[in-house]
VMD Tcl script that draws the C-alpha trace (Angstrom):
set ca {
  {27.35 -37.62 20.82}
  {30.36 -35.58 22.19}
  {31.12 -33.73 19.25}
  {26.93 -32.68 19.20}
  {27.12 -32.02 23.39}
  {30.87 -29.61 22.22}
  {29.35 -27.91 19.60}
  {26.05 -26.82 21.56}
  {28.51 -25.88 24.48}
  {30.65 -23.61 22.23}
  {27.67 -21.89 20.49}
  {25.67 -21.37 23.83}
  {29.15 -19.40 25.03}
  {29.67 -17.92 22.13}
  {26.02 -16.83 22.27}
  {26.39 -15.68 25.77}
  {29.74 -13.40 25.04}
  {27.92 -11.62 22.18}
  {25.21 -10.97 25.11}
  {27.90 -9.41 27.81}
  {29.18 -7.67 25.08}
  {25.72 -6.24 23.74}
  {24.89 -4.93 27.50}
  {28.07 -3.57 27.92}
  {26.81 -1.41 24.47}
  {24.11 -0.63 25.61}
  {26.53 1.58 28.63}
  {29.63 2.22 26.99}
  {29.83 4.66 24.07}
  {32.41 2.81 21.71}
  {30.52 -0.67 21.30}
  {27.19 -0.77 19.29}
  {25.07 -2.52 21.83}
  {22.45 -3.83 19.29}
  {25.01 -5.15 16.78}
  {26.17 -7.38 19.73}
  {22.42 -8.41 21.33}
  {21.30 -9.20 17.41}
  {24.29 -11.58 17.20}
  {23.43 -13.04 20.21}
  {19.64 -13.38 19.78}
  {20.67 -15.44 16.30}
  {23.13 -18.02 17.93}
  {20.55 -18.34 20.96}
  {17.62 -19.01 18.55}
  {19.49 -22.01 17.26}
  {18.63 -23.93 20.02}
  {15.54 -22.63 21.29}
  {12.20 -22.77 18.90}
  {10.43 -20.33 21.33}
  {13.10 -17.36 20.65}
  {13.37 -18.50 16.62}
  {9.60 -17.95 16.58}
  {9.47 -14.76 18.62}
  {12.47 -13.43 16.11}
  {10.29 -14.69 12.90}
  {7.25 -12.98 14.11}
  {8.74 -9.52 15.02}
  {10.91 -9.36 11.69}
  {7.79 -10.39 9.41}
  {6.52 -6.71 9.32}
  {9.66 -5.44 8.04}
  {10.84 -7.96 4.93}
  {14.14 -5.84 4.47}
  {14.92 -6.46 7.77}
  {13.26 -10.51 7.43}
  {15.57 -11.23 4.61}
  {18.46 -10.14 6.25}
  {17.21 -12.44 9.90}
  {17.02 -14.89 7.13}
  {20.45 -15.13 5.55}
  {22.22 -14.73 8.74}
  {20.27 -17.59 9.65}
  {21.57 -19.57 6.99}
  {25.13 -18.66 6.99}
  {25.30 -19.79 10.90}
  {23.53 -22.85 9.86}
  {26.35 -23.22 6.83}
  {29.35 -22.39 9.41}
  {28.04 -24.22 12.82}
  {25.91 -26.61 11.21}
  {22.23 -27.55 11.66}
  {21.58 -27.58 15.48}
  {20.47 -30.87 16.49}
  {17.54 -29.97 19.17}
}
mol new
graphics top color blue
foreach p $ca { graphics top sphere $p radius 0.5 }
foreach p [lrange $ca 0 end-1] q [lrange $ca 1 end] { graphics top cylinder $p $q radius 0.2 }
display resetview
C-alpha cells in the first residue's frame, strides 16, 4: 500500500516538474515548451481517465501523431508500471 501511495507521489511530481518546466518554455527561448507540457500531459493521464480520454480523442485525427501518444504510453507503463487508480 506504501510502495502504490510512493509511486503515485513520485509520478504526480515528476508530472508536475515537466509542467513548470513546459511554462517556463513557453517564455524562455532555450527550452521547447511543448516537449515539456507533452511529457507532462502523459505522466498526468496515468492517473486521471478524464485527461487519458481527452488525449485519445484529440490524437485520433492524426494516427502519426496517435501511434506515437501510444508507445509513449506504453513505455511509461513498462518503466513506472501500470497505475493502480
Amino acid at each position: 500500500m506504501l510502495k502504490k501511495q510512493a509511486k503515485k507521489i513520485f509520478i504526480l511530481t515528476v508530472a508536475a516538474v515537466f509542467l513548470v518546466l513546459g511554462l517556463a518554455g513557453l517564455v524562455l527561448p532555450l527550452l521547447q515548451g511543448w516537449l515539456f507540457l507533452t511529457i507532462s500531459a502523459l505522466l498526468f493521464s496515468m492517473y486521471s481517465p478524464t485527461l487519458r480520454t481527452w488525449i485519445d480523442k484529440h490524437t485520433v485525427k492524426y494516427p502519426k501523431i496517435h501511434a506515437v501518444v501510444g508507445k509513449a504510453q506504453e513505455w511509461t507503463t513498462k518503466v513506472f508500471g501500470a497505475p493502480e487508480v
